[in-house]
VOGU-3710 file (C-alpha; in Angstrom, 3 decimals, decimal comma):
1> xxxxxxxxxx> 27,496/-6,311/-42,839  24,192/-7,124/-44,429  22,749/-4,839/-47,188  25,131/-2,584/-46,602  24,544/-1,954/-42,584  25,893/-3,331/-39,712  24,764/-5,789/-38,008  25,331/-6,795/-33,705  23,614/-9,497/-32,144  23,031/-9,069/-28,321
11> xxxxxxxxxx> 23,439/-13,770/-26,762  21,544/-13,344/-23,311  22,167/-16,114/-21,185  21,693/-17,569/-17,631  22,577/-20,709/-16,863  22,954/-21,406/-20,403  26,240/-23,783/-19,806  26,237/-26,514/-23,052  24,414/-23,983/-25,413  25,841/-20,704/-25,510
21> xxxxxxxxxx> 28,964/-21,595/-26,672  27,564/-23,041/-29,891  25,196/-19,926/-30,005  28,469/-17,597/-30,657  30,581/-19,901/-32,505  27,947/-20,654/-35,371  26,830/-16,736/-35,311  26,570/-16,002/-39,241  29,826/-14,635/-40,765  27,902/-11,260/-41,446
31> xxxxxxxxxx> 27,789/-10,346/-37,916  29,814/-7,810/-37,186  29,654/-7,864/-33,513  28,216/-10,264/-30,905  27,316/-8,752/-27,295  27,531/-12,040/-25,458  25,566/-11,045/-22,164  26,038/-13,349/-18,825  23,030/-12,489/-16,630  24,949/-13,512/-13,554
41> xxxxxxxxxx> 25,034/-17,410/-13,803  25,475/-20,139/-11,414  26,727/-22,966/-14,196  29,490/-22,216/-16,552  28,042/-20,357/-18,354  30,769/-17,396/-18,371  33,654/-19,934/-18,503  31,876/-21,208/-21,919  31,075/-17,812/-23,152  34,931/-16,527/-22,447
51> xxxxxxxxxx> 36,180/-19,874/-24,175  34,153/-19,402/-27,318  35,280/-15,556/-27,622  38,559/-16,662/-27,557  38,024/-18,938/-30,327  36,055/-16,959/-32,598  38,285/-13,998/-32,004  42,171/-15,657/-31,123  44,243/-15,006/-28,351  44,657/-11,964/-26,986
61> xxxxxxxxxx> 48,284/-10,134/-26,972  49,702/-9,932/-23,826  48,328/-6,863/-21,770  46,502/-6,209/-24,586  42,969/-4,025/-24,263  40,175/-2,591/-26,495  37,754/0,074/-26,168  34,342/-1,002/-27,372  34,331/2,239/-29,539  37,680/0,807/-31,179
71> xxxxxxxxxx> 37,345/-0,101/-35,021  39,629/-2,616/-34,493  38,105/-4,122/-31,349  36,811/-7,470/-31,161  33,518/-9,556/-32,747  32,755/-10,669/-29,800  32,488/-8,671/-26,537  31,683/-10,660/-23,446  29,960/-8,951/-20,577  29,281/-10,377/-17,409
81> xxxxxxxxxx> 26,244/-9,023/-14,682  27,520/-9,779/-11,334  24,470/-10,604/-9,785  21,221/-11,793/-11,960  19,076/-8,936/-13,182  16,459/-10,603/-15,062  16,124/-11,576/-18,997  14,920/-7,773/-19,888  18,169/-6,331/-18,280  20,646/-8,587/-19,711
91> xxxxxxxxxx> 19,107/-7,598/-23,296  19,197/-3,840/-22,670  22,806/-3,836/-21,658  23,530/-5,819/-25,278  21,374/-2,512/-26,929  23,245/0,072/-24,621  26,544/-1,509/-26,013  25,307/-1,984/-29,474  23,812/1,603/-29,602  27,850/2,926/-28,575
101> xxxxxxxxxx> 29,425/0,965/-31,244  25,807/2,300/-34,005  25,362/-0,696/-35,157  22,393/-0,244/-37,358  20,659/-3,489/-37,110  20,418/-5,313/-33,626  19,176/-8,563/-33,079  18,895/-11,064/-30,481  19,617/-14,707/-29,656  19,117/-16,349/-26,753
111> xxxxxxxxxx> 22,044/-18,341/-25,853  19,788/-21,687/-24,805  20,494/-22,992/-28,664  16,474/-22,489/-29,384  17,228/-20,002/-32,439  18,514/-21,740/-35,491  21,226/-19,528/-36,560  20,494/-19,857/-39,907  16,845/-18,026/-39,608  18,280/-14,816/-38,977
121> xxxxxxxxxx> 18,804/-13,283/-42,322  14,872/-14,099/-42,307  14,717/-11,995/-39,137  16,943/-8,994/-39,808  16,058/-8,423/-43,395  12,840/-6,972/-42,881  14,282/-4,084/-40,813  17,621/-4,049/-43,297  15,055/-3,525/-46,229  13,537/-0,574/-43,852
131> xxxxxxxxxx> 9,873/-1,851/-44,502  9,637/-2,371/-40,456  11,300/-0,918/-37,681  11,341/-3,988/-35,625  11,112/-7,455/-36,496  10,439/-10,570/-34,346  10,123/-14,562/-34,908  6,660/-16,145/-35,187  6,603/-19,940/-33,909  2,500/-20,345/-33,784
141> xxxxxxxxxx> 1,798/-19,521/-37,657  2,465/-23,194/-39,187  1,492/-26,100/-37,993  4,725/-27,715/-38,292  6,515/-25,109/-36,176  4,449/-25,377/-33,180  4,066/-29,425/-33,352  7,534/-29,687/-32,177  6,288/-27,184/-28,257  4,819/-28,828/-25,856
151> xxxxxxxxxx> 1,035/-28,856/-24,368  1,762/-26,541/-22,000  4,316/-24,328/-24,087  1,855/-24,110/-26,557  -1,245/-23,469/-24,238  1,058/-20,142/-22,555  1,898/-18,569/-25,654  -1,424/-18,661/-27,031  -2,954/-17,021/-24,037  0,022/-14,508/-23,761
161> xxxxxxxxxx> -0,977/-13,622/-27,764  -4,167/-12,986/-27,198  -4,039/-10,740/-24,157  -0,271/-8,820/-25,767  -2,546/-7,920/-28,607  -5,015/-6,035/-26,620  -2,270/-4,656/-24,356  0,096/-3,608/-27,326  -2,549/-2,993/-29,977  -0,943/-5,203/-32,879
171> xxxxxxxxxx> -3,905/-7,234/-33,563  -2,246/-9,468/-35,714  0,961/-10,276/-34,214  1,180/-14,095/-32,863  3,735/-15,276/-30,656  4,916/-12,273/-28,640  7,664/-13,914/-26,323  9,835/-15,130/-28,934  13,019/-13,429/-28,114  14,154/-13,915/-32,068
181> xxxxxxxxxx> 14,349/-10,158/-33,012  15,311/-7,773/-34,385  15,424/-3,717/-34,402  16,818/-0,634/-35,884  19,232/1,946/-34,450  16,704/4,496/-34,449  13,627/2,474/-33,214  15,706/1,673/-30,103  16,708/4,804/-29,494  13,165/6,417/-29,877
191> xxxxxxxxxx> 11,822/3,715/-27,733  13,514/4,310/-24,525  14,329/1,026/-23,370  16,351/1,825/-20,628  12,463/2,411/-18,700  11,417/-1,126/-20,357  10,833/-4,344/-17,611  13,962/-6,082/-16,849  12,441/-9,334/-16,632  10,287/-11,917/-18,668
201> xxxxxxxxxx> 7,961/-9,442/-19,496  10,664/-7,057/-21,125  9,454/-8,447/-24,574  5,690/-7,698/-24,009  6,858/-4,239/-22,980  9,177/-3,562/-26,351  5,570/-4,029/-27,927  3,900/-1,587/-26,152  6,590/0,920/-26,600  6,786/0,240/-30,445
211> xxxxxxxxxx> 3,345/0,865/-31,083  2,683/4,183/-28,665  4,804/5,369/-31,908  2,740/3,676/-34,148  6,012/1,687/-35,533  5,374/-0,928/-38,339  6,930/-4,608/-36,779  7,007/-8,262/-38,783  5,976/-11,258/-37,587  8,271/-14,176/-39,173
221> xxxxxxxxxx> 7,938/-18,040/-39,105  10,670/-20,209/-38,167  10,936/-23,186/-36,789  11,750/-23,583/-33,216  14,550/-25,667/-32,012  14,222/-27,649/-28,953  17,015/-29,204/-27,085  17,142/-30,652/-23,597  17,178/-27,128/-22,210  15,079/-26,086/-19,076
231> xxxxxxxxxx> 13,095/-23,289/-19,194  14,437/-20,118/-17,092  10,665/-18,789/-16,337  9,129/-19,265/-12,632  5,828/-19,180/-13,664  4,088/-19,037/-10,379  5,747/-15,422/-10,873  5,786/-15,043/-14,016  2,074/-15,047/-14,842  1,178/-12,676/-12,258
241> xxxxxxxxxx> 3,639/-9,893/-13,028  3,192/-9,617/-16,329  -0,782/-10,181/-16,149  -0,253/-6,893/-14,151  2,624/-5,328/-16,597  0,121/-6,142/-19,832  -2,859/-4,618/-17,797  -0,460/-1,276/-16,665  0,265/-1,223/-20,994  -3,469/-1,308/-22,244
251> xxxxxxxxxx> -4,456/1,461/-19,526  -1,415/3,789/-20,403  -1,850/2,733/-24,506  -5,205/4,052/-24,460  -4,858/6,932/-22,966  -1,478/8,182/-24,389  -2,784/7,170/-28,383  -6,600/7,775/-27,706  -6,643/10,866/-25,328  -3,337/13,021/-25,281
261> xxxxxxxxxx> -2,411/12,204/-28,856  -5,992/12,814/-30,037  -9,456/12,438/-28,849  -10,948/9,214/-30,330  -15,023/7,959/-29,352  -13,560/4,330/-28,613  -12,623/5,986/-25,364  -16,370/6,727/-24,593  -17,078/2,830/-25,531  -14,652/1,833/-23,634
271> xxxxxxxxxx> -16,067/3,322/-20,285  -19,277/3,365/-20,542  -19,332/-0,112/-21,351  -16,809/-1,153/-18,993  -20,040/0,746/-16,142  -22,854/-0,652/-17,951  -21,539/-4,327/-18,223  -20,221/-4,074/-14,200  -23,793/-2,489/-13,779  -25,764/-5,062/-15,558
281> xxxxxxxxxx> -24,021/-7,993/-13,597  -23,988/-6,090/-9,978  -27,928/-5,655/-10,627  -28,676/-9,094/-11,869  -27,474/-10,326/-9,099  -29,153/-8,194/-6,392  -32,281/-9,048/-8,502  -31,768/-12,381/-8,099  -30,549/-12,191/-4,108  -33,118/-9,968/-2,842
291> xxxxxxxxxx> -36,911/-10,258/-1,874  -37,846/-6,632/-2,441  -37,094/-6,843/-6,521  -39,344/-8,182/-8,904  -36,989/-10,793/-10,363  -38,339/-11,504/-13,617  -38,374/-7,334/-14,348  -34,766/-6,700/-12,132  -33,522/-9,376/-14,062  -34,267/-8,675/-17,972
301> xxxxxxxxxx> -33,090/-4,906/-17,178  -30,063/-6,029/-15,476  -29,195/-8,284/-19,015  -30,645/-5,224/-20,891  -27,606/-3,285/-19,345  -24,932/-5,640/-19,755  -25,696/-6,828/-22,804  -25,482/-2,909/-24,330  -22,207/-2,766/-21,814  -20,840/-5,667/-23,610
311> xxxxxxxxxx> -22,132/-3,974/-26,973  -20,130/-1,039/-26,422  -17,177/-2,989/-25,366  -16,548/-4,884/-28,743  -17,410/-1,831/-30,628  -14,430/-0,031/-28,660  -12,263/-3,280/-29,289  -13,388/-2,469/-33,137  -12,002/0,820/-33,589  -9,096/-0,077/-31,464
321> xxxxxxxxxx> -8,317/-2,927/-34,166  -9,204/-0,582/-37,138  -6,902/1,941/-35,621  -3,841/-0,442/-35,682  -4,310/-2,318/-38,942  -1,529/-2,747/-41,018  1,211/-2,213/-38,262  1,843/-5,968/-38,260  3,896/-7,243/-41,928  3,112/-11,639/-41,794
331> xxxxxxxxxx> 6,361/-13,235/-43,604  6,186/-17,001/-43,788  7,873/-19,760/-46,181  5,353/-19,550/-48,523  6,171/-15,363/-48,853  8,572/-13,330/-49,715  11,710/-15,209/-50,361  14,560/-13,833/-49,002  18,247/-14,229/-50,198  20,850/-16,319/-49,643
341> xxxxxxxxxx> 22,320/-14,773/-46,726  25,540/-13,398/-47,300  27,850/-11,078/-46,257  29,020/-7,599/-47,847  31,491/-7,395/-45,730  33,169/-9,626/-43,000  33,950/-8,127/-40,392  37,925/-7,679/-39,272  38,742/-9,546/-36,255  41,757/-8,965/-34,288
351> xxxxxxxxxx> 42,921/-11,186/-31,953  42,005/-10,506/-28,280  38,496/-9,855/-26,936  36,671/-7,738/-24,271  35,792/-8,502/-21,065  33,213/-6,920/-19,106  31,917/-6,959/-15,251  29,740/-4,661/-14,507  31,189/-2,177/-16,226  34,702/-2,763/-15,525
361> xxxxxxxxxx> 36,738/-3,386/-18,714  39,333/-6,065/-17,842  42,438/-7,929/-20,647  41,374/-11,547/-20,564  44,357/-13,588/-20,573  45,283/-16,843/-23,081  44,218/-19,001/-20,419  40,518/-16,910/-19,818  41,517/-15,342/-16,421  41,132/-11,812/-15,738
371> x> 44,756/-9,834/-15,653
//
């Protein structure tokens, strides 16, 4: 326990043989449960993530089996997807597990070794204290945790900031696919995360959820540790389908918090301008194209147009940004300093661990074979 709630910790991983073991065995001792998640992996990954349970937890008695509901079951429950879902879906069934058990805090790791155990007191106390209802890690505030990304790394996730913040409507939050994070037992429930993306884009979507109900989220440094892992995300498809996930987000944001919520004049700014600037282009170039338009007149009324279009666009993009200030809490090093983190309580564990496929509870023998 941490502050006096409980705290799971849902280890996604595909393909994650060499790292996920380490992920779960250095998990801090307040933990009280670890949702170790295999997305349906080609490598070892299970075989590693079955051998580490066993460690953390002991041996199992023979023909021995525990209900995740059990006080005395396991810390560390492995599940395994049959096939690969996607990184959204292997998250959601570590919440739908988590939420059974009420755990009150849930975080998540990733189980490629990029997120330093040690950083998540940083990450879960903001929720703990109940300032936030959802708290994520923040790699792009100092300099000297985004030296260590590379080029490219660095280039995505600035671009992916700046169009999550018009899509989710936290201005201020930075880094938006850093999977460090961590939420409350009643945020997740209110969010309805079982409708969220199942893939890459699950994170971007979390956002958007959070803030239809206006909830208050952190943004914390950390470092970022990089290893000689290999990034998971295809970004031929990547970019596309969540280009069209973020666009889906700002549409249905505006008009769920703006129109059926209540009736705000950004809405007006937003459309007109969106017809004036489209106008203003469309014109200037038929001014410029054809023979029967006085260019020089066509074309200072077709900039007249767009430039009021364009007016109206960043006055929308003003309230939208007044409307939302404040949702976003900024906790770096030089902040609030958080304690030393440990634990109230650590957690009992028995020996013998759960195993799951799909569903189907199985006893996991001394040797890590399914009875």
């Amino acid at each position: 326990m941490y502050d006096g709630q409980t705290i799971g910790v849902v280890v996604p991983a595909c393909n994650e043989a060499g790292f996920v073991g380490g992920v779960i065995e250095t998990m801090p001792a307040y933990v009280d449960r670890i949702y170790a998640i295999d997305d349906g992996s080609a490598d070892g990954t299970w075989d590693e993530m079955v051998e580490a349970a066993r460690r953390v937890n002991g041996d199992p008695a023979d023909g021995e089996v525990f209900k995740l509901t059990d006080e005395s079951a396991p810390r560390v429950v492995a599940i395994q997807h049959e096939r690969n879902r996607g990184a959204g879906a292997a998250v959601k069934t570590g919440y739908a597990c988590a939420l059974a058990d009420d755990i009150d805090v849930i975080a998540v790791m990733d189980g490629d070794g990029q997120m330093d155990p040690a950083q998540l007191a940083r990450i879960i106390e903001p929720v703990t204290s109940g300032e936030v209802t959802y708290s994520k890690g923040d790699r792009l505030t100092s300099r000297e945790d985004y030296e260590s990304m590379s080029k490219w790394r660095l280039f995505g996730n600035v671009s992916l900031t700046l169009l999550t913040r018009v899509a989710s409507g936290y201005w201020e939050l930075s880094d938006p696919q850093n999977g460090f994070t961590a939420i409350s037992n009643e945020g997740l429930r209110t969010i309805g995360f079982e409708r969220l993306y199942d893939q890459y884009g699950f994170l971007n979507h979390v956002l958007f959820a959070l803030n239809i109900n206006r909830e208050p989220i952190a943004d914390v440094s950390h470092p970022a540790v990089y290893a000689d892992e290999a990034s998971g995300i295809s970004y031929r498809r990547f970019i596309p389908t969540v280009s069209l996930l973020l666009g889906r987000n700002v549409i249905e944001r505006l008009g769920r918090s703006y129109v059926v919520r209540r009736f705000h004049p950004l809405v007006v700014c937003y459309v007109i301008g969106i017809l004036a600037t489209i106008t203003g282009v469309a014109g200037g170039l038929y001014a410029v194209s054809s023979p029967a338009v006085d260019t020089f007149i066509g074309g200072m009324v077709s900039v007249a147009v767009g430039t009021l279009g364009a007016l109206l666009l960043v006055l929308g993009l003003w309230f939208d940004i007044s409307e939302n200030e404040g949702l976003v809490r900024k906790v770096d090093y030089s902040g609030r300093q958080f304690r030393d983190a440990q634990p109230d309580e650590v957690s009992h564990v028995p020996s013998g661990f759960e195993v799951y496929r799909d569903g189907k509870t199985t006893a996991t023998s001394a040797e890590g074979d399914p009875e």
